[in-house]
TORNUVO-5002 format. One record per residue (C-alpha): residue number from 1; x, y, z; residue in three letters; chain. Coordinates in Angstrom, 1 decimal, always signed. Example, Ala and Ser with C-alpha at 12.3 -4.5 7.8 and 13.67 -1.06 7.14 Angstrom:
2
  num    east   north      up  residu  chaine
    1   +12.3    -4.5    +7.8     ala       A
    2   +13.7    -1.1    +7.1     ser       A
***
This chain:
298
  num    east   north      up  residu  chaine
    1   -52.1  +109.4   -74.4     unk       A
    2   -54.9  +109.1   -76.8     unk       A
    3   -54.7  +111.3   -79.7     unk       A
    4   -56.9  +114.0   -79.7     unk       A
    5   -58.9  +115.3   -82.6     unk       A
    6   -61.0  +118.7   -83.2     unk       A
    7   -62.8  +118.9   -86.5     unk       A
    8   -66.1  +118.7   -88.0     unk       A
    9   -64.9  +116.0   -90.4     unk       A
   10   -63.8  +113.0   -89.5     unk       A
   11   -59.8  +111.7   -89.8     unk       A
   12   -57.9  +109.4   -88.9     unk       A
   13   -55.7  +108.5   -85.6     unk       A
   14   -53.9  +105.8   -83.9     unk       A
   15   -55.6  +105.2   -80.6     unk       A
   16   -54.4  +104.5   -77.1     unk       A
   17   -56.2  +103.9   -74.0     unk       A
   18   -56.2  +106.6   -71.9     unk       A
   19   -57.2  +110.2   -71.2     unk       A
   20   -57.7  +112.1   -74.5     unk       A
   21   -57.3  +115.7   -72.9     unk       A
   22   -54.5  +116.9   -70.5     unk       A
   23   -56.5  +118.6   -67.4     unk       A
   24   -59.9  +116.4   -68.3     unk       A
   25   -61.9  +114.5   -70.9     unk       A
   26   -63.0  +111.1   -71.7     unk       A
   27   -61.1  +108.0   -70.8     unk       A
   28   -61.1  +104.6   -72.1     unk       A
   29   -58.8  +101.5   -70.8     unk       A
   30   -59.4   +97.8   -70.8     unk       A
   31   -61.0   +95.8   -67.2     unk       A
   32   -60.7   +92.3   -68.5     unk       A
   33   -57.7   +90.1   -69.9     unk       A
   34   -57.4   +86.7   -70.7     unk       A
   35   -56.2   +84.5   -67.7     unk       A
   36   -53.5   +82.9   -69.9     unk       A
   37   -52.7   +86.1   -71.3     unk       A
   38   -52.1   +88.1   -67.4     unk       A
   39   -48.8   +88.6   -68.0     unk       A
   40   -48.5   +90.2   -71.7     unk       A
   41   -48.6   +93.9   -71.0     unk       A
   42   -50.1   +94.1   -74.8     unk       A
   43   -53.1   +92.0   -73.5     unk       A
   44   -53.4   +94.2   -70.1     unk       A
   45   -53.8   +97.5   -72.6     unk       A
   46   -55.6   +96.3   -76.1     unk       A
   47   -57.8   +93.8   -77.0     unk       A
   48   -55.4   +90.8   -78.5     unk       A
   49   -56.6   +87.5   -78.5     unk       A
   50   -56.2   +84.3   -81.3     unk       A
   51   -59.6   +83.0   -81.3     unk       A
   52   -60.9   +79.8   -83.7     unk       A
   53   -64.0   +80.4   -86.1     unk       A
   54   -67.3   +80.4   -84.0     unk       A
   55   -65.9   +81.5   -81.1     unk       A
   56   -68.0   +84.8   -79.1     unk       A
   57   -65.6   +87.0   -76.6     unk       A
   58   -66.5   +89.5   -73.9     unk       A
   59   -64.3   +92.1   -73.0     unk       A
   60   -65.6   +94.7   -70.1     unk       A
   61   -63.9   +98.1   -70.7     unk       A
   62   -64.0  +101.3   -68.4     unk       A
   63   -64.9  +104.8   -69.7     unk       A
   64   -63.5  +107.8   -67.1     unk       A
   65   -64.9  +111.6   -67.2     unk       A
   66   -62.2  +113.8   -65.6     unk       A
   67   -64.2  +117.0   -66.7     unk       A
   68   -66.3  +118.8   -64.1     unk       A
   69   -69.5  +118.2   -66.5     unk       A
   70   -71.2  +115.3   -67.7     unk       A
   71   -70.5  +114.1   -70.7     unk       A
   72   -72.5  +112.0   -73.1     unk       A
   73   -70.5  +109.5   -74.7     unk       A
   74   -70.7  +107.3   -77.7     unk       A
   75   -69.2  +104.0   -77.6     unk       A
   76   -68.7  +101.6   -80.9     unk       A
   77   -66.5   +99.8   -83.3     unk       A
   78   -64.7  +101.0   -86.4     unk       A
   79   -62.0   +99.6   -88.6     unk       A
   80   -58.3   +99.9   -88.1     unk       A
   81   -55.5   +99.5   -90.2     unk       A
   82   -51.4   +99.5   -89.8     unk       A
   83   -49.9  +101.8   -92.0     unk       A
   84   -46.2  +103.3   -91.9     unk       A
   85   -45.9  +102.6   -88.9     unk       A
   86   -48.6  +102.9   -86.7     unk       A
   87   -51.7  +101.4   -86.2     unk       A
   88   -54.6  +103.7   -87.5     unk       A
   89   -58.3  +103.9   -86.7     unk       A
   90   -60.9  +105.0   -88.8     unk       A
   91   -62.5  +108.3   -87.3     unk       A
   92   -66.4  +107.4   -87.9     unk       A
   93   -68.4  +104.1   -88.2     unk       A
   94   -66.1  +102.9   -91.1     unk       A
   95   -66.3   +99.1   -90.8     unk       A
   96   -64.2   +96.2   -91.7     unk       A
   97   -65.2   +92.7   -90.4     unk       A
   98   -63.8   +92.5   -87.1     unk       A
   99   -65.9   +96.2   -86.4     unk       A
  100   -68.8   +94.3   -88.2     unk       A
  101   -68.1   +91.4   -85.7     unk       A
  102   -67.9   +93.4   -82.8     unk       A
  103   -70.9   +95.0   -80.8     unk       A
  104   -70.9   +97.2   -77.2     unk       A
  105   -73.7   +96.6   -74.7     unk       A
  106   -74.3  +100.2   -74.2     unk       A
  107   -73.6  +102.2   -77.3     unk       A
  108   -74.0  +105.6   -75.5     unk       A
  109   -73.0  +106.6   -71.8     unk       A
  110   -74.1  +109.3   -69.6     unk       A
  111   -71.3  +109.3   -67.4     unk       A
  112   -71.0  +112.4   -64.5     unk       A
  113   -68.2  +114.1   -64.2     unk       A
  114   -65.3  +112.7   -62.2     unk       A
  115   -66.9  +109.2   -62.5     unk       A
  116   -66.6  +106.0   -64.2     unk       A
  117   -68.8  +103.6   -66.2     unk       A
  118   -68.5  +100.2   -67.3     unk       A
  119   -69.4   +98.6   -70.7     unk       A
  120   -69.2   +95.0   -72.4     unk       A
  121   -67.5   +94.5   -75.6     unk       A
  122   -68.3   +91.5   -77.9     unk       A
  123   -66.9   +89.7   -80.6     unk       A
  124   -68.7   +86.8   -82.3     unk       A
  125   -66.7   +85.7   -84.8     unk       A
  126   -68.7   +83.7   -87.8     unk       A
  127   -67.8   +79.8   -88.2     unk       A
  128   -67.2   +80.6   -91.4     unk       A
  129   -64.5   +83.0   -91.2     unk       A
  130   -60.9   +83.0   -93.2     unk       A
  131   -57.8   +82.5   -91.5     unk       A
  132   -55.7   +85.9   -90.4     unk       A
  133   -55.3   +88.6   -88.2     unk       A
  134   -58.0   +91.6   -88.3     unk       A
  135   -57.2   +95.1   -86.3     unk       A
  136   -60.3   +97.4   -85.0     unk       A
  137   -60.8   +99.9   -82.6     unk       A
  138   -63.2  +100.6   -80.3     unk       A
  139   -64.0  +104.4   -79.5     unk       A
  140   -65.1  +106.2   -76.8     unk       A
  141   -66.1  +109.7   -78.6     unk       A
  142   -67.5  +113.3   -76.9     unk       A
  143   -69.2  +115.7   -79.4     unk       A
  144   -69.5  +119.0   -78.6     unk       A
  145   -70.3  +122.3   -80.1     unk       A
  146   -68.0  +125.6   -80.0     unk       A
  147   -69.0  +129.2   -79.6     unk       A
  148   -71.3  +130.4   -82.2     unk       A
  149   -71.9  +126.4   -83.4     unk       A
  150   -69.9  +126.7   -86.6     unk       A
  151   -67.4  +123.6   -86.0     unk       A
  152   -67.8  +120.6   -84.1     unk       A
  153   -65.0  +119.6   -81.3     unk       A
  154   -64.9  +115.8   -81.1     unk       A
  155   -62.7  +113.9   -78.9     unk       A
  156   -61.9  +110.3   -78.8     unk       A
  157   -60.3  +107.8   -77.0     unk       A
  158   -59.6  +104.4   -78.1     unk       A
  159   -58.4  +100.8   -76.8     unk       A
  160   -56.9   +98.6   -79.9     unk       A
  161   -58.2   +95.3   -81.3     unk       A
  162   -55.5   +93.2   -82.6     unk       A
  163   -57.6   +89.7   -83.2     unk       A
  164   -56.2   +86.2   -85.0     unk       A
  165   -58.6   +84.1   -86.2     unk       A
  166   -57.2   +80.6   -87.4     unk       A
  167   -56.8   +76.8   -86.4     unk       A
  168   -52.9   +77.6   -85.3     unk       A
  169   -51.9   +80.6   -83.7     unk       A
  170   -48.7   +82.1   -85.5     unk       A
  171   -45.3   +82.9   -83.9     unk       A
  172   -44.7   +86.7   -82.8     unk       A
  173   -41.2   +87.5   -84.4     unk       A
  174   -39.1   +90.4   -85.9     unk       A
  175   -35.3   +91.0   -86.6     unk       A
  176   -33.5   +94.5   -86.6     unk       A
  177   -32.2   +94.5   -90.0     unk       A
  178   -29.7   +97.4   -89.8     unk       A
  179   -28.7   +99.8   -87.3     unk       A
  180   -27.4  +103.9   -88.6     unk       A
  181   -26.0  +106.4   -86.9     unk       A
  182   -26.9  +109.6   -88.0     unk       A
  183   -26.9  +113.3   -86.8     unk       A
  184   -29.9  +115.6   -87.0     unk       A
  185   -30.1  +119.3   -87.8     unk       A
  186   -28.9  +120.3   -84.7     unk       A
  187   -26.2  +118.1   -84.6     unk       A
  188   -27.4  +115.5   -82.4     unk       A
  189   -26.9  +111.7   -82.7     unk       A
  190   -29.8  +109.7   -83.7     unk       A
  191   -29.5  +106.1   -84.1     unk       A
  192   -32.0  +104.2   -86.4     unk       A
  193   -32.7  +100.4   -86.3     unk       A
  194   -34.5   +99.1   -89.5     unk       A
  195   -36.8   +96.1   -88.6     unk       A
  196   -39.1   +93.7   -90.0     unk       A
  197   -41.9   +92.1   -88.3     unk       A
  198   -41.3   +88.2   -89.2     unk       A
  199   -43.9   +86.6   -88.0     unk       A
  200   -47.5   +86.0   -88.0     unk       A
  201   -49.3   +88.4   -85.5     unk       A
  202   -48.5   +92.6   -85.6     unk       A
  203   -46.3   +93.8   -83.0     unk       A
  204   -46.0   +97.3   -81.2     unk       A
  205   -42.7   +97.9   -80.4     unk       A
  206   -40.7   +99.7   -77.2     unk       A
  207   -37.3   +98.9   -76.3     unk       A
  208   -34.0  +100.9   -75.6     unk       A
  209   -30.4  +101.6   -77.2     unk       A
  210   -26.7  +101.5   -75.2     unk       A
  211   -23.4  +102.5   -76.8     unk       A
  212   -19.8  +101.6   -75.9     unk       A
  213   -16.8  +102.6   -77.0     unk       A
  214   -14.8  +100.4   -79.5     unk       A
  215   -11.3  +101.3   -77.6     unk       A
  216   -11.8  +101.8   -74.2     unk       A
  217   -14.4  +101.6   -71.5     unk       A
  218   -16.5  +104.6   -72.6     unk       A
  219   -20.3  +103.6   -72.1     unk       A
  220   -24.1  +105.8   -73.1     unk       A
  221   -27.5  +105.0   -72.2     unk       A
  222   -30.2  +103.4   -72.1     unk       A
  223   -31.8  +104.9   -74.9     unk       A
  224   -35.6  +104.6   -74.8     unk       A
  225   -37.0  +103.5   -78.3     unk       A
  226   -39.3  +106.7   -79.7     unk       A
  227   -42.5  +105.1   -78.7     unk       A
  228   -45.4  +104.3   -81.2     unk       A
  229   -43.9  +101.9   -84.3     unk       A
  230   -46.3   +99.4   -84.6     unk       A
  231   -46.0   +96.7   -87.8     unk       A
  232   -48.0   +93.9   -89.2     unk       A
  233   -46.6   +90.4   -90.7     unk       A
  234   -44.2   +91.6   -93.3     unk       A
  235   -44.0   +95.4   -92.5     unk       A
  236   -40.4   +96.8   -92.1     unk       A
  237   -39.9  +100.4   -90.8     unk       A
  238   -37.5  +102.1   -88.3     unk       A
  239   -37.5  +102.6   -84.9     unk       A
  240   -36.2  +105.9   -83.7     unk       A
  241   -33.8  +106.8   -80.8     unk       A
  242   -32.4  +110.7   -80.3     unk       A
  243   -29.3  +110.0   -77.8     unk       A
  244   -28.9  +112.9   -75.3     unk       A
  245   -25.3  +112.6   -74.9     unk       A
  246   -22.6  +114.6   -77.5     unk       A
  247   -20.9  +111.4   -79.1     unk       A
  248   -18.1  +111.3   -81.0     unk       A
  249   -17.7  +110.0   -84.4     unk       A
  250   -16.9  +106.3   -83.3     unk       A
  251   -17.4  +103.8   -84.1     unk       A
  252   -19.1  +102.6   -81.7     unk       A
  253   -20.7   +99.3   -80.5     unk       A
  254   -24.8   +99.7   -80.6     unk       A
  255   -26.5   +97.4   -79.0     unk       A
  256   -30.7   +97.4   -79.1     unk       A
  257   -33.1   +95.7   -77.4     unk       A
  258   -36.9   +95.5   -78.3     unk       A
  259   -39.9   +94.2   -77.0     unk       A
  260   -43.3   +93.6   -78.4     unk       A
  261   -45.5   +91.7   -75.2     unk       A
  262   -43.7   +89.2   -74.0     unk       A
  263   -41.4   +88.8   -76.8     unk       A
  264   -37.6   +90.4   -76.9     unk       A
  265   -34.8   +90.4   -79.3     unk       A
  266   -31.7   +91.9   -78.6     unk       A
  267   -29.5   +93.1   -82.0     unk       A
  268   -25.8   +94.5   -82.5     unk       A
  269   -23.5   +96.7   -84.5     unk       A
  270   -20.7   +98.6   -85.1     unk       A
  271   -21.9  +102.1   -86.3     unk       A
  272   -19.9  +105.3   -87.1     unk       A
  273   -22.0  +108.6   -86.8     unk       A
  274   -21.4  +111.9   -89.2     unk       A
  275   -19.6  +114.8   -88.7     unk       A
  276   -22.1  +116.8   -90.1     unk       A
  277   -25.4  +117.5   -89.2     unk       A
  278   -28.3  +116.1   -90.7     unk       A
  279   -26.3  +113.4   -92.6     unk       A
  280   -25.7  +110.0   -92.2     unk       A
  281   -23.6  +107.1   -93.2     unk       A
  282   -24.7  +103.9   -94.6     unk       A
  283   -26.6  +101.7   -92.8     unk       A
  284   -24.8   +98.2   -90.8     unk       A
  285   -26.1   +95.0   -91.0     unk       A
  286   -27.2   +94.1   -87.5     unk       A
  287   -26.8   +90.5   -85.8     unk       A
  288   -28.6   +89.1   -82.9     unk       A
  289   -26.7   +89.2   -79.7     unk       A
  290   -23.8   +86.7   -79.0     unk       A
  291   -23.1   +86.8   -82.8     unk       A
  292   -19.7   +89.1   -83.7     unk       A
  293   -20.0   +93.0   -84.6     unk       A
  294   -18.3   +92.9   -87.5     unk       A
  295   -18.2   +96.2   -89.3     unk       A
  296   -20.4   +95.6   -92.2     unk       A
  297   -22.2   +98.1   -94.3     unk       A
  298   -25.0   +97.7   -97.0     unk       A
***
């Protein structure tokens, strides 16, 4: 879901299309994708695109009211950045050049409640610009006052803009530098995979964990990935997965599997995990699948 935000001033969040209330609120989520692009479930759910200097794009997105009121929504384009992590987009009108590139056909919406309406997003991207990927975000933002007026609610919701802009379109790539079992608080294994985005274009990552026995035919999982790391070229953090099965100590044979779009890579280990909680051993050297598991820590 799309994060949510109540507060007279504005912060920071890391948007995703959708619903950005339980019951009801506003909605925002993409209508048009590139017809080479159909099958990348990134391009079905943000605005990515590599696009040459001079080039205009329209994008049609849809903005839903699941409250039983109208709402008056503001539509427009504000910076983004990828930070620790996640991708994050600047609250107000903050503007970098893709948001100074990019202009909606209807900056405000009257939509009626349990309805739908449709806007056009456009990027014109100068002839002269520099080489390199540029994030943005486009919001779909409700205003409104609580008892007594004293602070503001706003709510947002927000489809991503993850734009190239350069004669060649870079490679999407990343590696799983190390994998480390670990145990949290409560005693419960937690498996962390290090990796570093190795290529050209940011990539948001999903994926899933399974775990066999090094003697014997003892197997665990799939693991789904702790959704929501998201890295641009050069960026290294970890993705997180919390195992709901009480493993022993090990070792044990790790294998994980992640996917940005339509790219995959698939990475190995041997990993031991604690016996106490909330420690953790030192972190093993991954290898990409079909290479040996050697035991190797660094």
């Amino acid at each position: 879901p799309a994060t949510v935000q109540h507060s007279g001033t504005a912060r920071s969040a890391s948007p995703r299309s959708g619903s950005v209330t339980g019951p009801g609120g506003v909605g925002v989520g993409l209508l048009d994708v590139p017809a080479d692009a159909v099958s990348n479930p990134r391009a079905r759910e943000y605005i990515v695109d590599y696009l040459t200097p001079g080039t205009t794009i329209h994008r049609r997105i849809k903005v839903s009211n699941t409250t039983k009121s109208e709402l008056h929504v503001a539509i427009y384009p504000a910076a983004a950045s990828i930070s620790q992590g996640s991708f994050v987009g600047a609250a107000t009108h903050t503007a970098n050049e893709l948001s100074t590139w990019t202009t909606v056909s209807r900056p405000i919406l009257d939509v009626p409640a349990g309805t739908t309406a449709v806007d056009t997003v456009t990027v014109a991207i100068p002839a002269t610009a520099s080489p390199g990927e540029r994030y943005a975000v486009v919001w779909a933002e409700v205003r409104s006052a609580q008892k007594g007026g004293a602070i503001e609610l706003i709510n947002r919701a927000g489809i991503r803009m993850y734009l190239y802009v350069g004669g060649t379109n870079p490679a999407t790539s990343f590696t799983v530098n190390t994998l480390t079992g670990q145990r949290n608080s409560a005693g419960h294994p937690v498996v962390q995979a290090l990796v570093h985005n190795t290529g050209g274009r940011a990539v948001d990552l999903s994926g899933n964990l399974t775990m066999s026995s090094v003697t014997g035919a003892l197997t665990a999982g799939p693991y789904r990935a702790k959704l929501g790391t998201t890295l641009a070229p050069g960026q290294s953090e970890p993705v997180w997965f919390v195992l709901t099965s009480q493993l022993t100590d090990g070792p044990w044979n790790a294998t994980v599997t992640l996917h940005s779009g339509l790219n995959q890579q698939t990475f190995r280990a041997q990993i031991p995990f604690p016996r106490s909680a909330g420690t953790a051993p030192s972190p093993v050297a991954a290898r990409p699948a079909g290479g040996g598991l050697g035991f190797v820590p660094i």
